[in-house]
TINU-396447 format. One record per residue: residue in three letters; x, y negated, z of N, C-alpha, C, CB in turn. Coordinates in steps of 0.2 Angstrom, whole numbers. Each point is the difference from the previous one (the first is absolute). Glycine has a CB too. Example, Ala and Ser with C-alpha at 12.3 -4.5 7.8 and 13.67 -1.06 7.14 Angstrom:
BEGIN
 resn   n_x   n_y   n_z  ca_x  ca_y  ca_z   c_x   c_y   c_z  cb_x  cb_y  cb_z
  ALA    66    28    39    -4    -6     0     4    -6     0    -9     6     6
  SER     7   -11   -10     4    -6     1    -4    -5     3     6     3   -10
//
This chain:
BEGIN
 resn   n_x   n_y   n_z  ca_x  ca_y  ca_z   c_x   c_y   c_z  cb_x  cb_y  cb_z
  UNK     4     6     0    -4    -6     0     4    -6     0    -9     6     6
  UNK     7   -13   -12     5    -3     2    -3    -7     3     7     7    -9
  UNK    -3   -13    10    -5    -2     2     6    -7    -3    -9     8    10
  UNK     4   -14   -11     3    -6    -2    -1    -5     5    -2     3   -11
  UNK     9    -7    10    -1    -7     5     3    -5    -2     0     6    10
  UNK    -1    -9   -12     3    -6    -1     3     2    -8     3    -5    16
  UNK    -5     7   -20     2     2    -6     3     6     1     1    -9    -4
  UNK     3    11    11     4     6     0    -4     8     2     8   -11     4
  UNK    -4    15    -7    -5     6     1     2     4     5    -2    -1   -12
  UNK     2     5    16    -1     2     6     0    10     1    -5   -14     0
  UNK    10    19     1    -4     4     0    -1     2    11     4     4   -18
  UNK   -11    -1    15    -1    -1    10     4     5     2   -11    -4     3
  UNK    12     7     3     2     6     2    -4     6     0     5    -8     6
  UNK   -12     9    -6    -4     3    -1     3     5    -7    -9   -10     7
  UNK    12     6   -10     2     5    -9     6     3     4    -3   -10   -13
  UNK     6     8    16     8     2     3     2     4     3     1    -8     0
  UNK    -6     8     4     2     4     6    -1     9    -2    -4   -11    10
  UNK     3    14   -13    -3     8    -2     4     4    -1    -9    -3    -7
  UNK    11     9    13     2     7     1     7    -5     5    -5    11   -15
  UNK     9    -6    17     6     0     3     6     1    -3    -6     3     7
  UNK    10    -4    -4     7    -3    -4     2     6     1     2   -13     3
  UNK     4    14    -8     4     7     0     6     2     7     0    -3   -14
  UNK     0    -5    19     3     1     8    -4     5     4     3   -14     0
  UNK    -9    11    -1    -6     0     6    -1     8    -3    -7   -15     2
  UNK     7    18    -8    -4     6     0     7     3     0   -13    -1    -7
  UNK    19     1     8     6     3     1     1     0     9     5    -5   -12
  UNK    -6     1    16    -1    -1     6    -7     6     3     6   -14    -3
  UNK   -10    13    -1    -7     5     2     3     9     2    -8   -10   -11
  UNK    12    10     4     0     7    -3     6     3     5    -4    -3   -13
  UNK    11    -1    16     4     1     4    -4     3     6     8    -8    -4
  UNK   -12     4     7    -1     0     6    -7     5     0     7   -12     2
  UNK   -10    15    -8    -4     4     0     6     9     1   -12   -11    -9
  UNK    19     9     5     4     5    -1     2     2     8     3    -4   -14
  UNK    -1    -2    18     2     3     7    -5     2     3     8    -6     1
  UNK   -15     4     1    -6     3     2     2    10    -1   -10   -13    -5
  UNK     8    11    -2     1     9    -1     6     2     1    -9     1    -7
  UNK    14    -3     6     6     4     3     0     2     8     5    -7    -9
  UNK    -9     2    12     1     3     8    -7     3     2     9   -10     4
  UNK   -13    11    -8    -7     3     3     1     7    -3    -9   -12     0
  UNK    12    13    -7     3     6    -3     1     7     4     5   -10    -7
  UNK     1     7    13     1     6     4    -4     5     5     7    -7    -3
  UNK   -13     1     4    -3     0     4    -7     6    -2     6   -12     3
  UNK    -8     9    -8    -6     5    -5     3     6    -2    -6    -9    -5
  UNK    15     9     4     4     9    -3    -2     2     8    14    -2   -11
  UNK   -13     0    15     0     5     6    -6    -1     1     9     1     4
  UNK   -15     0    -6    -9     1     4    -2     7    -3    -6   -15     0
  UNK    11    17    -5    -3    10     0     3     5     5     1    -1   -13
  UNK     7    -5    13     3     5     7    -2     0     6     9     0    -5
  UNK   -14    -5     8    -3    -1     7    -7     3    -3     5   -11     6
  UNK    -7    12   -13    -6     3     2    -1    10     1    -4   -14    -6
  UNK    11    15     1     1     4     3     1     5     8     1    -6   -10
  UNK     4     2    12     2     0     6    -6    -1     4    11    -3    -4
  UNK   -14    -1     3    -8     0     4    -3     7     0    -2   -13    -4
  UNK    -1    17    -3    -4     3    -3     5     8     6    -6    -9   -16
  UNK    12     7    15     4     8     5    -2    -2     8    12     2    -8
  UNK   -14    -6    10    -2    -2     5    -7     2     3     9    -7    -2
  UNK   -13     5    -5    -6     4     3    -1     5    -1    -3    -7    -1
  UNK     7    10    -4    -1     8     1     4     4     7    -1    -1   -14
  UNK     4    -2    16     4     2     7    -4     1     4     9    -4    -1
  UNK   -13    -4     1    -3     0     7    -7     4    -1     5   -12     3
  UNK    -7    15    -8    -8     3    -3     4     7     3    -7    -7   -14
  UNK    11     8    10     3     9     3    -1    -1     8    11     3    -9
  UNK    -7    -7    13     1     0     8    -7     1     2    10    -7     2
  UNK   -13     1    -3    -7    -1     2    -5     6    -2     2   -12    -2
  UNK    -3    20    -4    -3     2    -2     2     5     5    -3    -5   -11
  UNK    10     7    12     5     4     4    -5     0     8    16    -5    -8
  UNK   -16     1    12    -2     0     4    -8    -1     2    12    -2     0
  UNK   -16    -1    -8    -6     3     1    -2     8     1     0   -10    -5
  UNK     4    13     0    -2     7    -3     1     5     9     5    -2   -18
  UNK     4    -1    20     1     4     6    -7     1     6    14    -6    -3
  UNK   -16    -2     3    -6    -2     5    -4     7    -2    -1   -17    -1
  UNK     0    14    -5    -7     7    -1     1     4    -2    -5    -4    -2
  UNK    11     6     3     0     8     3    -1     0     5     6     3    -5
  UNK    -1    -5    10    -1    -1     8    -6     2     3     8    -9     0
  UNK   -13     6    -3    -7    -2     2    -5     6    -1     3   -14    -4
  UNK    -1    17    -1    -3     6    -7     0     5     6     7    -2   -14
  UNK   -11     7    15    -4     6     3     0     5    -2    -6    -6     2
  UNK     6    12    -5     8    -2     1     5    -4    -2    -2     9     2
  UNK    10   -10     2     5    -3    -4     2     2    -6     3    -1     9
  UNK    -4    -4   -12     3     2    -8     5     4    -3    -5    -8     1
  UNK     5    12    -6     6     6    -1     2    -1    -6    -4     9     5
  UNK     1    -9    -9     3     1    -9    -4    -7     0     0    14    -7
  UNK    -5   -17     6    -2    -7    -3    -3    -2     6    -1     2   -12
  UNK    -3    -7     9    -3    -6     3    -6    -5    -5    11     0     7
  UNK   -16    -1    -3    -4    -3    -5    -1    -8     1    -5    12    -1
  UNK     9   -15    -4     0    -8     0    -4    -2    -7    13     0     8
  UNK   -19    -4    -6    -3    -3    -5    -6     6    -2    11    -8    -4
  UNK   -10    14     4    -4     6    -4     5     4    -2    -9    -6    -5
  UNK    15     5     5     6     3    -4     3     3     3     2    -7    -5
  UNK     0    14     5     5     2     6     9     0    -4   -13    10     9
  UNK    13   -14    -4    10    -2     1     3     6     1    -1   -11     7
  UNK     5    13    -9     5     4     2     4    -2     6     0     4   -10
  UNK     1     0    16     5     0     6     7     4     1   -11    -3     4
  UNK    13    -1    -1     6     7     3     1    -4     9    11     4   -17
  UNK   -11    -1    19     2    -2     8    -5    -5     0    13     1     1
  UNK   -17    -1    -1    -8    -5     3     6    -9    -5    -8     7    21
  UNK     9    -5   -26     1    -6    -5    -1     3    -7     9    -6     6
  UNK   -10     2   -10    -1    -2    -6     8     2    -3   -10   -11     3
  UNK     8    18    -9     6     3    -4     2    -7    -2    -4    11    -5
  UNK    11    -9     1     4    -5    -4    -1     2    -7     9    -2     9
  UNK   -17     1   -10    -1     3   -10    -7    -4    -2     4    17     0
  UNK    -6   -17    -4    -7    -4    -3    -4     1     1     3    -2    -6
  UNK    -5     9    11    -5     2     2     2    -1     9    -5     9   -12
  UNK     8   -13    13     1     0     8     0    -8     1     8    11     2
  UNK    -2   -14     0     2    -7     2    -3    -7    -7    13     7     8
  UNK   -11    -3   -13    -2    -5    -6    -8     0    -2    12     2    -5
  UNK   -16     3     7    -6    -2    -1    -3    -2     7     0     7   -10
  UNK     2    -6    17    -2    -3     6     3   -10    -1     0    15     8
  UNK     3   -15   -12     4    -6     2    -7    -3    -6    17     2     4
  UNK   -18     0    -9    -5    -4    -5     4    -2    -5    -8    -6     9
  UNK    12     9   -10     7    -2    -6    -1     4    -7    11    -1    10
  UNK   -12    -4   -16    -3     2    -6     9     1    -6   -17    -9     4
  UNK    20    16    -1     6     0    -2     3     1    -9     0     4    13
  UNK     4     0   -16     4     0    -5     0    -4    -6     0    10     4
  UNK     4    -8   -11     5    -4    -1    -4    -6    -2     8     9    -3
  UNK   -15    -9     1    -4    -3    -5    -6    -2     5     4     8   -12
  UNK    -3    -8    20    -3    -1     6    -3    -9    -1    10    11     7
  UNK   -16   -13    -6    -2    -7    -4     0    -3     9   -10     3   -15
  UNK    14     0    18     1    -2     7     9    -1     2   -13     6     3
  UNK    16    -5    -9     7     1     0     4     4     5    -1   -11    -4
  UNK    -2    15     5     5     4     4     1     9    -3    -6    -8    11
  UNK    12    10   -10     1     3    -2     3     9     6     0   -13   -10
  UNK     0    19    11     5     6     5     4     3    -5   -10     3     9
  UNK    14    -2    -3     3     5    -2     3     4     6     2    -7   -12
  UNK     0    13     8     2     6     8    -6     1     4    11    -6     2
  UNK   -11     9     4    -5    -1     5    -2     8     0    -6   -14    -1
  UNK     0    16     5    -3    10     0    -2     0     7     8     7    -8
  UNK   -12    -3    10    -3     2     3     1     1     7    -2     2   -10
  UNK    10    -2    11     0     6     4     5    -6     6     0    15   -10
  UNK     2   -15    18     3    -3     0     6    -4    -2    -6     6     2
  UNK     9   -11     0     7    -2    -1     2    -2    -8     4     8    11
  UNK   -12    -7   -15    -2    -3    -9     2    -8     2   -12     9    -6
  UNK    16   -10     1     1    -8    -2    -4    -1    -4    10    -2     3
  UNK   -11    -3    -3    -7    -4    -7     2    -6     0   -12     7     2
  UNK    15   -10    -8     2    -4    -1    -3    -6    -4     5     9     3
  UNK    -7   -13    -1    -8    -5    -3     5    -5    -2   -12     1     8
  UNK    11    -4   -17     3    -4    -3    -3    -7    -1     4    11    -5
  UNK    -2   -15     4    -5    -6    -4     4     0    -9    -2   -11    14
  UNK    -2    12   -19     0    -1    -6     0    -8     1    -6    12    -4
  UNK    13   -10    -2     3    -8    -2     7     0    -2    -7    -6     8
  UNK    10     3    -5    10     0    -3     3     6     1     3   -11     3
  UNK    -4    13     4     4     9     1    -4     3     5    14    -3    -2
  UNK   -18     2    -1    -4     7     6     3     3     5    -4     2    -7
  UNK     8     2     7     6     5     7     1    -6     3     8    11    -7
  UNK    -6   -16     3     3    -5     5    -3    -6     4     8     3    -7
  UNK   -16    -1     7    -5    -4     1    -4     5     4     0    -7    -9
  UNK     2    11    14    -6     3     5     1     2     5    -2     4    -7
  UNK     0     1     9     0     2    10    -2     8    -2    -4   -14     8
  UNK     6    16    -1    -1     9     0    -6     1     5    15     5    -3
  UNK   -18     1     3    -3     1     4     1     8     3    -8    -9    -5
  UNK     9    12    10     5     5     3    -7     5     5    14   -10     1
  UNK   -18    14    -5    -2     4     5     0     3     6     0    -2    -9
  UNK    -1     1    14     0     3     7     2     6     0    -7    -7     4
  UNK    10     7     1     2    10     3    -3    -1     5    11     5    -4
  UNK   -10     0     8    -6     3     6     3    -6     5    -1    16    -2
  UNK    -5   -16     6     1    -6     5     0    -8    -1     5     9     4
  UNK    -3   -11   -11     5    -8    -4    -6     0    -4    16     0    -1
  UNK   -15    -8     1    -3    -5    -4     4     0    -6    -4    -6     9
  UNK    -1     2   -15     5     2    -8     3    -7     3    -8     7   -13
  UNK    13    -7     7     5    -5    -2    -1    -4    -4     6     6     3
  UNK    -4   -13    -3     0    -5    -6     7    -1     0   -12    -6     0
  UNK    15     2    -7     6     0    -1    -1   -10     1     5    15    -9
  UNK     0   -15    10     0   -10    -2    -2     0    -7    10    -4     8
  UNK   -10    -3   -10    -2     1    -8     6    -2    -3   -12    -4     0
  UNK    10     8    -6    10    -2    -5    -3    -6    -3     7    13    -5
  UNK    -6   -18     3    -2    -5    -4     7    -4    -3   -12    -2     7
  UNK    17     8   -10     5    -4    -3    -1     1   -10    10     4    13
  UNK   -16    -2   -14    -2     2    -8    -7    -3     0     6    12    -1
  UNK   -10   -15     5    -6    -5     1     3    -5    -5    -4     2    13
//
């Protein structure tokens, strides 16, 4: 738009001012680049915590299902021998606990397992019998190196949990 004054012609600012200068969108784009440079690290590591989370709950479901199933045995009329009936289901036992196989601890705990499991968990190892290890994975980077063990009871003892490995999380 132009505008005349005194013979002279005029253009206003209004025409002038439109988009940003090649400083200003240089300055923009730096400081959008350090943003994500430091927020970057932060979102690579939210699979490894949510892993590491997801082994935690399955620890604490095992323990927690471990000492339900024991209760109800205890309680059971007779004591319970070969199984146990949790939900409708009867659980496999060994020593008034929950085997170390998929018909024992991993179906009292509520764990929806292997490789293609839409709950990510994965066994390996484990049986029926005493002193079975069963080995509970979190599917993701290294499985073996993402888990914890479960250690079936012998006469008189409680099962075992291992600490968790989380050097493959």
């Amino acid at each position: 738009m132009r505008a005349i004054f005194g013979g002279k012609s005029y253009v206003t600012r209004a025409l002038k001012a439109q988009g940003f200068t090649l400083i200003e969108l240089i300055v923009v784009i730096i400081i959008l680049g350090i943003l994500a440079a430091t927020a970057l690290p932060r979102f690579a590591n939210l699979q490894t915590q949510a892993r590491i989370a997801k082994l935690n709950g399955a620890l604490g479901s095992m323990k927690g299902a471990s000492a339900l199933a024991h209760a109800a045995c205890l309680a059971s009329t007779p004591q319970c021998t070969g199984t146990q009936l949790m939900e409708g289901v009867a659980v496999t036992m060994i020593n008034a606990y929950p085997t170390a196989d998929a018909a024992g601890i991993i179906f009292a705990a509520g764990l929806n397992v292997g490789p293609t499991s839409p709950d990510g968990y994965d066994v390996a190892f484990g049986g029926a019998g005493a002193g079975a290890i069963l080995t509970v994975m979190v599917l993701g980077n290294n499985p073996p190196t993402c888990s914890f063990t479960y250690v079936a009871p012998g006469p008189n003892q409680s099962p075992g949990f291992s600490a968790i490995t989380t050097t493959g999380c």
